[in-house]
PyMOL Python script that loads the backbone (N, CA, C, O; Angstrom):
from pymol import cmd

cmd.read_pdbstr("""\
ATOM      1  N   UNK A   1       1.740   4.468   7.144  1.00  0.00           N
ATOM      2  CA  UNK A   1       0.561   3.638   7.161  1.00  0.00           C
ATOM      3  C   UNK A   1      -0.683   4.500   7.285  1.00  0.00           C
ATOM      4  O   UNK A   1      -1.578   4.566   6.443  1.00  0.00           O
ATOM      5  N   UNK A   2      -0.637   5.046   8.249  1.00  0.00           N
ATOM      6  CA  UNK A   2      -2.254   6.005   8.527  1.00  0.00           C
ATOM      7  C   UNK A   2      -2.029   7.067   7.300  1.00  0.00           C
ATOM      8  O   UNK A   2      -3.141   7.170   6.783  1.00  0.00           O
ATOM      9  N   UNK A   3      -1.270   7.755   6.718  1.00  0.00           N
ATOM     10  CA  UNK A   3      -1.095   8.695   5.061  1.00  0.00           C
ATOM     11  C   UNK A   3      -1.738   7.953   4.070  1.00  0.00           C
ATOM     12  O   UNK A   3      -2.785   8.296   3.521  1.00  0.00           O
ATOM     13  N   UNK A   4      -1.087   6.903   3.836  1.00  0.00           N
ATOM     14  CA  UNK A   4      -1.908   5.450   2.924  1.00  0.00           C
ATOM     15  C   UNK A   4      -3.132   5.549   3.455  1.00  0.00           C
ATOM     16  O   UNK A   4      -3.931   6.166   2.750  1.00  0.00           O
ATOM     17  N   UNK A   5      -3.495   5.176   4.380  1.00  0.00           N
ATOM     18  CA  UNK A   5      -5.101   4.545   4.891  1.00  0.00           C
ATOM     19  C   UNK A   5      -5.945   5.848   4.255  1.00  0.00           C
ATOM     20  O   UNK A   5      -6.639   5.843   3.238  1.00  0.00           O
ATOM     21  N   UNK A   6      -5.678   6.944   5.149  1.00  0.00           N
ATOM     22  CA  UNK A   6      -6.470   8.061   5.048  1.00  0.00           C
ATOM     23  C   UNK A   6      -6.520   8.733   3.052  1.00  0.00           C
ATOM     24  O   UNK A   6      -7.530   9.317   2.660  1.00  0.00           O
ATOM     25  N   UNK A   7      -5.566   8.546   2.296  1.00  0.00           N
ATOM     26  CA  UNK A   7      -5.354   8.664   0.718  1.00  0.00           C
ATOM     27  C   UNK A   7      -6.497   7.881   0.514  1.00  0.00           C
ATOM     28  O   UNK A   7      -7.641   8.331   0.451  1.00  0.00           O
ATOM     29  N   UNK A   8      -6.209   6.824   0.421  1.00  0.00           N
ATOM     30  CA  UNK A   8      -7.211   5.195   0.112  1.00  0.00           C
ATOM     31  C   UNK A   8      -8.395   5.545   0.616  1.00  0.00           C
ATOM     32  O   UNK A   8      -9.383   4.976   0.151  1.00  0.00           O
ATOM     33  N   UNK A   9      -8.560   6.479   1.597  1.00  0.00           N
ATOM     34  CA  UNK A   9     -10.331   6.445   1.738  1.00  0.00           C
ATOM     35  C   UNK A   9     -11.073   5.258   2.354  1.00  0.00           C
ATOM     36  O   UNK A   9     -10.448   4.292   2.792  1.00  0.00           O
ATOM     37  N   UNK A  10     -12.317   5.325   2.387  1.00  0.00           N
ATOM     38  CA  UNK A  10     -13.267   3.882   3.073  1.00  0.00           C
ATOM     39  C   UNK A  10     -13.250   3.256   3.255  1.00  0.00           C
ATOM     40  O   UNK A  10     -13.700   2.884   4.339  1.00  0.00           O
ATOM     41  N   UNK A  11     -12.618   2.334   2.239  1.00  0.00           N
ATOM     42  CA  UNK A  11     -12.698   0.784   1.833  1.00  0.00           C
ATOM     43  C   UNK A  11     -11.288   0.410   1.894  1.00  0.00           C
ATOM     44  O   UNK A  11     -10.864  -0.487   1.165  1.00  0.00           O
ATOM     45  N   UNK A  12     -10.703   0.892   2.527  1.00  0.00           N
ATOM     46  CA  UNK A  12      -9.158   0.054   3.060  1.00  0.00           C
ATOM     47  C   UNK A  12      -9.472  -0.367   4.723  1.00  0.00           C
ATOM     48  O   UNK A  12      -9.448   0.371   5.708  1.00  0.00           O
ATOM     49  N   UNK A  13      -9.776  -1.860   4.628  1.00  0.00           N
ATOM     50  CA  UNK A  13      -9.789  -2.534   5.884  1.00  0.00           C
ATOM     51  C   UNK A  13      -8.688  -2.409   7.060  1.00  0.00           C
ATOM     52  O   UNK A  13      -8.594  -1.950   8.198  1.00  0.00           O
ATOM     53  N   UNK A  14      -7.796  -3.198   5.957  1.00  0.00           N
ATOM     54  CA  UNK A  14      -6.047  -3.035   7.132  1.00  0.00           C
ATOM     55  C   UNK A  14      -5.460  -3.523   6.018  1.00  0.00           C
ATOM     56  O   UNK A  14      -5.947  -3.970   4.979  1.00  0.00           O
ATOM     57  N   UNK A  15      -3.821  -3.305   6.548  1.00  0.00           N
ATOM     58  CA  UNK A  15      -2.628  -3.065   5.818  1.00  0.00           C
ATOM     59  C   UNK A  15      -1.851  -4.254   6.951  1.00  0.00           C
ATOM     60  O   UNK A  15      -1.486  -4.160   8.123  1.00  0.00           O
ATOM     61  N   UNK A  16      -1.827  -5.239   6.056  1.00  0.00           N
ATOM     62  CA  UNK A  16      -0.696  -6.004   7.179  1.00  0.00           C
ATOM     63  C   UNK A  16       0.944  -5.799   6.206  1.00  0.00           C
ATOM     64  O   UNK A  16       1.097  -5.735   4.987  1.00  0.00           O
ATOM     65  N   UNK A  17       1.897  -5.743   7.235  1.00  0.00           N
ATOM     66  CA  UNK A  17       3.034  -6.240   6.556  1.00  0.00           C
ATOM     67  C   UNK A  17       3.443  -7.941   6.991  1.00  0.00           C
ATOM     68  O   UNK A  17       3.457  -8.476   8.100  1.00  0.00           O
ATOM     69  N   UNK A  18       3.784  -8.550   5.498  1.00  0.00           N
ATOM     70  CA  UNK A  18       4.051 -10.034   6.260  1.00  0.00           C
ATOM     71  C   UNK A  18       5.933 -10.436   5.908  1.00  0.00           C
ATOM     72  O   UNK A  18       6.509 -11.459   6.277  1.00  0.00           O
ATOM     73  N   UNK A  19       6.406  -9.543   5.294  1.00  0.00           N
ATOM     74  CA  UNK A  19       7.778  -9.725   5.421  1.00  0.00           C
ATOM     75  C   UNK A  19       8.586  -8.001   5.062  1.00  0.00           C
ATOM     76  O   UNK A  19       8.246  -6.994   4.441  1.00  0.00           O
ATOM     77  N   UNK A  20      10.130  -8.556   6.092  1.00  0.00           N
ATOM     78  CA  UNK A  20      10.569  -7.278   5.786  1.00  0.00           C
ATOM     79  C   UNK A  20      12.149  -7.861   5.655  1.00  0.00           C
ATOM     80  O   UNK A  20      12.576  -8.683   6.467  1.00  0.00           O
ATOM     81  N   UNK A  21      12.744  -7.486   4.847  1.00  0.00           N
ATOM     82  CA  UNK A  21      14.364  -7.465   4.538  1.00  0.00           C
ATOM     83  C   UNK A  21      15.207  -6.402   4.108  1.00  0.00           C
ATOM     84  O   UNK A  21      14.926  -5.338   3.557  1.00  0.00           O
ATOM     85  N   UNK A  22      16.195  -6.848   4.431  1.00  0.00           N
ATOM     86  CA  UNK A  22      17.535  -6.171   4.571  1.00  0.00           C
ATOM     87  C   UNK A  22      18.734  -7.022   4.614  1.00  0.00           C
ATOM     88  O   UNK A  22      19.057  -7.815   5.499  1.00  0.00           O
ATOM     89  N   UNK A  23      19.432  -6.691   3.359  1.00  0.00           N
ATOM     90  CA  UNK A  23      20.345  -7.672   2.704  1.00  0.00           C
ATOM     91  C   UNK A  23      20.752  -7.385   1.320  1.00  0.00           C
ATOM     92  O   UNK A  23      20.566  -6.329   0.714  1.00  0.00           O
ATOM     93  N   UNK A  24      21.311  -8.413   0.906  1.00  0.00           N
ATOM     94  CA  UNK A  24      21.969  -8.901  -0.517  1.00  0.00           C
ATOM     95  C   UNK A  24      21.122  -8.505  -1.655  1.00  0.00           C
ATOM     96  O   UNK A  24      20.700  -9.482  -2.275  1.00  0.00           O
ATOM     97  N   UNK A  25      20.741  -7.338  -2.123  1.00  0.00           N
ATOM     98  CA  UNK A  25      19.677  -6.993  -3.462  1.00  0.00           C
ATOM     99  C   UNK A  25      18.959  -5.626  -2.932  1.00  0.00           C
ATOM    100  O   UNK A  25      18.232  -4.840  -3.539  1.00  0.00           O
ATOM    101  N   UNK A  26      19.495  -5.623  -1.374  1.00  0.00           N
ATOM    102  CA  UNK A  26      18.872  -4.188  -1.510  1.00  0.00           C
ATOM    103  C   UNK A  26      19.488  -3.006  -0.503  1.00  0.00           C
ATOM    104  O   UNK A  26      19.588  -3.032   0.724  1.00  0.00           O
ATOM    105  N   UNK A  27      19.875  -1.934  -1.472  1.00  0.00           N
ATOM    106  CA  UNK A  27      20.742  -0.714  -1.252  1.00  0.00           C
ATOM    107  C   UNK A  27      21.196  -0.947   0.633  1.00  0.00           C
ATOM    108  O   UNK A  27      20.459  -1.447   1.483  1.00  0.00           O
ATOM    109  N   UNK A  28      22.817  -0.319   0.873  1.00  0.00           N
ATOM    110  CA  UNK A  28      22.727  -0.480   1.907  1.00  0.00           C
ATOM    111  C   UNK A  28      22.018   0.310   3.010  1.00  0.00           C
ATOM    112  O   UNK A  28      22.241   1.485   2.719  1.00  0.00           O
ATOM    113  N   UNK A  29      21.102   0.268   4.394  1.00  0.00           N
ATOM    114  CA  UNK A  29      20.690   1.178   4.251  1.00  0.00           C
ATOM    115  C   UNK A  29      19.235   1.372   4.438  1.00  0.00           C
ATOM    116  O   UNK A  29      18.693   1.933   5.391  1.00  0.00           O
ATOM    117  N   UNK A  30      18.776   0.935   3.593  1.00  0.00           N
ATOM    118  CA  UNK A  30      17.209   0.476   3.171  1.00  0.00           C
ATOM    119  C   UNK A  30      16.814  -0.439   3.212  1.00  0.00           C
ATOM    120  O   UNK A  30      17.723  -1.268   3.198  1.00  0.00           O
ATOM    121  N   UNK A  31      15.486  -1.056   3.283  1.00  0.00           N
ATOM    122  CA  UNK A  31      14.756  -1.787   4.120  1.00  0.00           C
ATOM    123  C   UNK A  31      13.970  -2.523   2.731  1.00  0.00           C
ATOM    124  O   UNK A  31      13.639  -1.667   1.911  1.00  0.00           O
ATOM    125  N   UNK A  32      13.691  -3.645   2.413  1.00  0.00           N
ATOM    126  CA  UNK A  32      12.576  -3.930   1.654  1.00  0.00           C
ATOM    127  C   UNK A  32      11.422  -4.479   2.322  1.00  0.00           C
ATOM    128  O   UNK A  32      11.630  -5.491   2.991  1.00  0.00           O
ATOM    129  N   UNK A  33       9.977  -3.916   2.271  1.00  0.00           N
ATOM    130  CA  UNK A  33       8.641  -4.452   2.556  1.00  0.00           C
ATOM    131  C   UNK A  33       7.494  -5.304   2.048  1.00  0.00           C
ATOM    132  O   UNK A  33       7.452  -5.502   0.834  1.00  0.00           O
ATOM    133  N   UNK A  34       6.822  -5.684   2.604  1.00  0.00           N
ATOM    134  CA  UNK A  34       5.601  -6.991   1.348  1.00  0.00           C
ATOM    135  C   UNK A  34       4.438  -6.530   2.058  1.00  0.00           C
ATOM    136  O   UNK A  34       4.432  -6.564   3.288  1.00  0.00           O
ATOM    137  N   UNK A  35       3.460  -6.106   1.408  1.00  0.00           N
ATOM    138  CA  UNK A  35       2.616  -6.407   2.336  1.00  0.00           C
ATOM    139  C   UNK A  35       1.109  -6.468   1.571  1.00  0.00           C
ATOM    140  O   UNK A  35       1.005  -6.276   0.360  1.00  0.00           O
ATOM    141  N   UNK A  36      -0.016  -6.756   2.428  1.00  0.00           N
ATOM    142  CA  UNK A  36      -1.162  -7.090   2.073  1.00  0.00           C
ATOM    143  C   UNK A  36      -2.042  -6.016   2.385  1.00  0.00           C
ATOM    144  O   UNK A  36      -1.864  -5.367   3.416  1.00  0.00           O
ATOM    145  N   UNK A  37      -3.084  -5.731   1.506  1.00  0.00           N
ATOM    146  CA  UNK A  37      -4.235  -4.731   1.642  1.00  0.00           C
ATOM    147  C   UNK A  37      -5.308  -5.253   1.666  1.00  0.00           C
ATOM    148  O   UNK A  37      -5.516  -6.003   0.712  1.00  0.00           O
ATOM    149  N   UNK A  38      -6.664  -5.091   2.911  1.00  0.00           N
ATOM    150  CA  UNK A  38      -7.411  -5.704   2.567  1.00  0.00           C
ATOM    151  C   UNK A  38      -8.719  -4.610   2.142  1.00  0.00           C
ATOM    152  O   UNK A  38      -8.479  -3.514   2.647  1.00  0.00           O
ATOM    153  N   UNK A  39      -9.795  -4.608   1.498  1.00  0.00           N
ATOM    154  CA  UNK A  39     -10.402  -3.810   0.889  1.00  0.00           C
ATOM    155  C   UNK A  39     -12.139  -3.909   1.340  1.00  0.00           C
ATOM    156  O   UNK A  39     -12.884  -4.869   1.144  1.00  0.00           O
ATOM    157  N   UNK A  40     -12.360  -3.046   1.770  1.00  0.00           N
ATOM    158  CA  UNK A  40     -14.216  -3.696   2.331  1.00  0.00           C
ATOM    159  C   UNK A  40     -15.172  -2.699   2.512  1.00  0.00           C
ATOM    160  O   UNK A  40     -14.762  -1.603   2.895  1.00  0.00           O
ATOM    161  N   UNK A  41     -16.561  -2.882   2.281  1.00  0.00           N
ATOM    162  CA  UNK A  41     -17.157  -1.642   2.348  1.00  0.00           C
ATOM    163  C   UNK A  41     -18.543  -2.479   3.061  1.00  0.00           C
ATOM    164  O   UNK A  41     -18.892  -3.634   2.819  1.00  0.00           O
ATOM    165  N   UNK A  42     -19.177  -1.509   3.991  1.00  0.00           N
ATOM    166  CA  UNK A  42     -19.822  -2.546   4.629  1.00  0.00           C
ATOM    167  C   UNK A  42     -21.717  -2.262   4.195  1.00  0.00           C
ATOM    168  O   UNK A  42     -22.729  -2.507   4.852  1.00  0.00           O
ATOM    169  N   UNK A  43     -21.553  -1.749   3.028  1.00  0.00           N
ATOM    170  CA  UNK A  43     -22.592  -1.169   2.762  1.00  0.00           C
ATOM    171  C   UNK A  43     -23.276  -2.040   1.234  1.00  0.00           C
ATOM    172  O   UNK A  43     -24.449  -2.242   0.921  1.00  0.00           O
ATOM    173  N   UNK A  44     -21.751  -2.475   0.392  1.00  0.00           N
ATOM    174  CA  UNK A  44     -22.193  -3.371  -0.602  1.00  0.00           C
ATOM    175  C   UNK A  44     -20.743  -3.485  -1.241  1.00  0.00           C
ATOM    176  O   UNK A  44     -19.772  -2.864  -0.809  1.00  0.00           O
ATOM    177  N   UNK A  45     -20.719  -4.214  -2.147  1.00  0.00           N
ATOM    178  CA  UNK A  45     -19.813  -4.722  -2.886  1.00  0.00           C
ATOM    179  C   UNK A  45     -18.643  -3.752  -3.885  1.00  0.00           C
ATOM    180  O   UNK A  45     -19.226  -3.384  -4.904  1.00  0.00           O
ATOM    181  N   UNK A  46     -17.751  -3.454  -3.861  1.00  0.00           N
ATOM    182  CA  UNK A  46     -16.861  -2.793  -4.159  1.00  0.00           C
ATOM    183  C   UNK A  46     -16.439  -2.996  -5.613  1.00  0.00           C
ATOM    184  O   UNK A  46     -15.851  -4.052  -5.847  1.00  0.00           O
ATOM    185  N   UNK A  47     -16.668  -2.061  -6.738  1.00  0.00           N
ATOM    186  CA  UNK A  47     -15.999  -2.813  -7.671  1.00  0.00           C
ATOM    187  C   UNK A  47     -14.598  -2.407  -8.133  1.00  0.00           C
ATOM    188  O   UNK A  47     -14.039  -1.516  -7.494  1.00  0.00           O
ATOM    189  N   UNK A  48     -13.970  -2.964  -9.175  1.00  0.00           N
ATOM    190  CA  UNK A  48     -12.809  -2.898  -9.132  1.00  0.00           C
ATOM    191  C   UNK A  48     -11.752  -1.838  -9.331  1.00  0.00           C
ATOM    192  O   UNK A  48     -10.570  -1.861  -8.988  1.00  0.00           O
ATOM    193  N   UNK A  49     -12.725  -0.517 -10.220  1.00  0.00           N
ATOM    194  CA  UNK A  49     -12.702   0.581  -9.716  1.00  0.00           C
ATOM    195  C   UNK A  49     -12.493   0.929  -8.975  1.00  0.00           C
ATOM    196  O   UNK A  49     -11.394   1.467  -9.113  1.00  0.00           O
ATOM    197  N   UNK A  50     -12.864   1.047  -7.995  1.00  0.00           N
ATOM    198  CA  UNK A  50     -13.075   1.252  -6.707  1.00  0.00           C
ATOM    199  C   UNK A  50     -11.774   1.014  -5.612  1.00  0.00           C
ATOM    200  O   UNK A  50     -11.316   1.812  -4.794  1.00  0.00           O
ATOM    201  N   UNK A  51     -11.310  -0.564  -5.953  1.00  0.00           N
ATOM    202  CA  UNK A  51     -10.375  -0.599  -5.370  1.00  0.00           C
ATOM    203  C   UNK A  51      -9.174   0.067  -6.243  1.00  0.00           C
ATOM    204  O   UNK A  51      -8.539   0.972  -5.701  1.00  0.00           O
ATOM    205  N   UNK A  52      -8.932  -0.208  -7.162  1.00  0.00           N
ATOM    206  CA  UNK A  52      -7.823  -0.055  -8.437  1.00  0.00           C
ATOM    207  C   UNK A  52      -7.518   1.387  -7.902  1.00  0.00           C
ATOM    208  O   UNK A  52      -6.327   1.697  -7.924  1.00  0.00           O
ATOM    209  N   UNK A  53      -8.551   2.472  -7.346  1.00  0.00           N
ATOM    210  CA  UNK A  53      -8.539   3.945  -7.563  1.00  0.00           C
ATOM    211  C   UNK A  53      -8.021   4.371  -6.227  1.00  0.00           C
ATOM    212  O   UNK A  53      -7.200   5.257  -5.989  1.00  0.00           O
ATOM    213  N   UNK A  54      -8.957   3.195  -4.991  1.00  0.00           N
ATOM    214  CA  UNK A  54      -8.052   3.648  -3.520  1.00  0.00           C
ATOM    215  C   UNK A  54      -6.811   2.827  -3.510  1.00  0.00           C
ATOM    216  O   UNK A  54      -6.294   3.110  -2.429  1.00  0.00           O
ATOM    217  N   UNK A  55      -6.064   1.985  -4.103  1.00  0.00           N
ATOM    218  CA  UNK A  55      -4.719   1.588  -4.131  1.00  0.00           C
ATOM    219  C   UNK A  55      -3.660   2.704  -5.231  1.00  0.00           C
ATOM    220  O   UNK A  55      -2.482   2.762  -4.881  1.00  0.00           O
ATOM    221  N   UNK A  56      -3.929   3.267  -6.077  1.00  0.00           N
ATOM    222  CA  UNK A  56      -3.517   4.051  -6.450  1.00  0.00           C
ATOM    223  C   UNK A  56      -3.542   5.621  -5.868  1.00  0.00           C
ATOM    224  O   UNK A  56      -2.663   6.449  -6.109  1.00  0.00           O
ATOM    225  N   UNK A  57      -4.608   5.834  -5.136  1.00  0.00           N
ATOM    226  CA  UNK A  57      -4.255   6.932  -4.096  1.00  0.00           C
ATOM    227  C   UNK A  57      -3.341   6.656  -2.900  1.00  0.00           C
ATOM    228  O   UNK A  57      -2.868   7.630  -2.316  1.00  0.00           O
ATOM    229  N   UNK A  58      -3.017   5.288  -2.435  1.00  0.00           N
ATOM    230  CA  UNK A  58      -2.162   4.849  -1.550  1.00  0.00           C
ATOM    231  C   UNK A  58      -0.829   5.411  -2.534  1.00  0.00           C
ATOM    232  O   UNK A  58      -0.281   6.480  -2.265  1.00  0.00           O
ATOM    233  N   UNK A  59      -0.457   4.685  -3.519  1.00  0.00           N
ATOM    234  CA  UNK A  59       0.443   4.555  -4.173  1.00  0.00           C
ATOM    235  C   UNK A  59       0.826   6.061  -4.040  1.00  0.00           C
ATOM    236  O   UNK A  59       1.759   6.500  -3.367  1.00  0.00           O
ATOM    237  N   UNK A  60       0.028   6.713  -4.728  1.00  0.00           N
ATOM    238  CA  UNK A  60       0.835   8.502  -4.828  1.00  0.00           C
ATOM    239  C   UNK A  60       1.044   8.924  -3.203  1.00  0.00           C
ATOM    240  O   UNK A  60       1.969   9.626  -2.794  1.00  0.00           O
ATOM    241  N   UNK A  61       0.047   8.377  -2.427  1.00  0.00           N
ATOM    242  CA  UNK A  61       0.804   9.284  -1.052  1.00  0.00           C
ATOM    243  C   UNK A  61       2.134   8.327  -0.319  1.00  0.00           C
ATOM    244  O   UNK A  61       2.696   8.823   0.658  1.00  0.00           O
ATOM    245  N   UNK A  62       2.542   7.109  -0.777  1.00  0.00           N
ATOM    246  CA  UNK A  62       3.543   6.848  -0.418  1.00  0.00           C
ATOM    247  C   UNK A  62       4.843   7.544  -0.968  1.00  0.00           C
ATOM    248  O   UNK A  62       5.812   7.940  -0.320  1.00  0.00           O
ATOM    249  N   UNK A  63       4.585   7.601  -2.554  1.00  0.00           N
ATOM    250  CA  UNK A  63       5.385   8.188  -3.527  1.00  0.00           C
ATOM    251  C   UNK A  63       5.821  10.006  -2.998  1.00  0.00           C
ATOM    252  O   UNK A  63       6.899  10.596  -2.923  1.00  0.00           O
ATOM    253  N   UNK A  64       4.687  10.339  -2.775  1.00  0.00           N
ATOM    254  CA  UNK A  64       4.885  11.714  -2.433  1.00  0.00           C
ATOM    255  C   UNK A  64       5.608  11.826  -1.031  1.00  0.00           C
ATOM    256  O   UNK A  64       6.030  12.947  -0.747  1.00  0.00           O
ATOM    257  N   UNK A  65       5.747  11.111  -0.390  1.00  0.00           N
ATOM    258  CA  UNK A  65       6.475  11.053   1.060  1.00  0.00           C
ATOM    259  C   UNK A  65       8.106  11.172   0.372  1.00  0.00           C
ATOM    260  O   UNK A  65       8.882  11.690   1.174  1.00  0.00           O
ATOM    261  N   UNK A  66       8.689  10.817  -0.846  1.00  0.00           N
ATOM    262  CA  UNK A  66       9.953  10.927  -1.305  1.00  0.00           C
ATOM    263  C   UNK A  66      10.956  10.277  -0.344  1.00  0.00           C
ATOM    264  O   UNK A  66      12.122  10.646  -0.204  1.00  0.00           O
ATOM    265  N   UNK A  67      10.383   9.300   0.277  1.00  0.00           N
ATOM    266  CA  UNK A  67      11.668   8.440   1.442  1.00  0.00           C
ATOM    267  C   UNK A  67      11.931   7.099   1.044  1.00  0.00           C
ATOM    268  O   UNK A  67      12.778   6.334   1.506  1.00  0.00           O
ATOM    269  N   UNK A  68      10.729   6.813  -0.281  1.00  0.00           N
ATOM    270  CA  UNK A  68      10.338   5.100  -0.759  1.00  0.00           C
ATOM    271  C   UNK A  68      10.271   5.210  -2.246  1.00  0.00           C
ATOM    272  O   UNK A  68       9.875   6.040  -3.064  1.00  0.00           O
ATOM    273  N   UNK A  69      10.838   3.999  -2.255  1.00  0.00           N
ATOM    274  CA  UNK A  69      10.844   3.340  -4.025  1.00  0.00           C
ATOM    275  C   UNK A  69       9.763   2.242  -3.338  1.00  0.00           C
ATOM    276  O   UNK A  69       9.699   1.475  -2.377  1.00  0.00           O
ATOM    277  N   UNK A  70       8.661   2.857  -4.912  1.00  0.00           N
ATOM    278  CA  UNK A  70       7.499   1.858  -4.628  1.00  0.00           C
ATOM    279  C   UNK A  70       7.291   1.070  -5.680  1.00  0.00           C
ATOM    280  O   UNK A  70       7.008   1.601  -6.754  1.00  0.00           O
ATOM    281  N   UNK A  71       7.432  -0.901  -5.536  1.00  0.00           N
ATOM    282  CA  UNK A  71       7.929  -1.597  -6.465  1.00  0.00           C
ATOM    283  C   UNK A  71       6.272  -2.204  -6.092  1.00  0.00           C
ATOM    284  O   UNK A  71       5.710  -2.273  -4.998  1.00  0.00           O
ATOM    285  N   UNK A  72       5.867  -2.525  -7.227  1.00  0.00           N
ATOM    286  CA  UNK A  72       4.606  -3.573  -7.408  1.00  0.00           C
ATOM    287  C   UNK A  72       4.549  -4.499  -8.092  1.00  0.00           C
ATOM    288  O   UNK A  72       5.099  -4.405  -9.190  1.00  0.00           O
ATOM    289  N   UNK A  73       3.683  -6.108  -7.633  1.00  0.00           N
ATOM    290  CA  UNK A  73       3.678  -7.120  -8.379  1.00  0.00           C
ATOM    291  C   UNK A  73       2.283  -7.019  -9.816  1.00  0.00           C
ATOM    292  O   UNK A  73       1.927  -7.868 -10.633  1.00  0.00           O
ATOM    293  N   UNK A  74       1.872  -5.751  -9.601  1.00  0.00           N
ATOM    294  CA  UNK A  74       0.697  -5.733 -10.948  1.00  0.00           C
ATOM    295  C   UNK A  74       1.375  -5.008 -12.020  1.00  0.00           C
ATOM    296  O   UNK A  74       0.809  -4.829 -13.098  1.00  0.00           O
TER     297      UNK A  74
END
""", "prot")
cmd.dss("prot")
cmd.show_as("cartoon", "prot")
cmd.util.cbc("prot")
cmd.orient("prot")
């Protein structure tokens, strides 16, 4: 979480997780996660750039940790 935050830079508010499983669809072993990002800058309006570029710096420093398969709904 704080590797993500600090990648992502400024405008990552908080990181909630709102579900976690372990079961029937996923390896034994391993854990599946969901979670929400919220995005904010308190100076002006963020555009989508902006976010698109600090969620994709999340993305590579989770990736680069090599402990996670990182599955996305975009």
């Amino acid at each position: 979480h704080a590797s993500a935050t600090v990648q992502a830079g400024f405008c990552v508010e908080s990181i909630h997780v709102f579900d976690r499983y372990q079961g029937a669809g996923v390896p034994e072993g391993h854990r599946s996660f969901a979670f929400t990002l919220a995005y904010r800058s308190h100076e002006r309006t963020l555009t989508d750039a902006e976010v698109g570029s600090a969620f994709e710096a999340m993305l590579a420093a989770i990736r680069a940790e090599k402990r996670f398969e990182v599955r996305t709904s975009a």
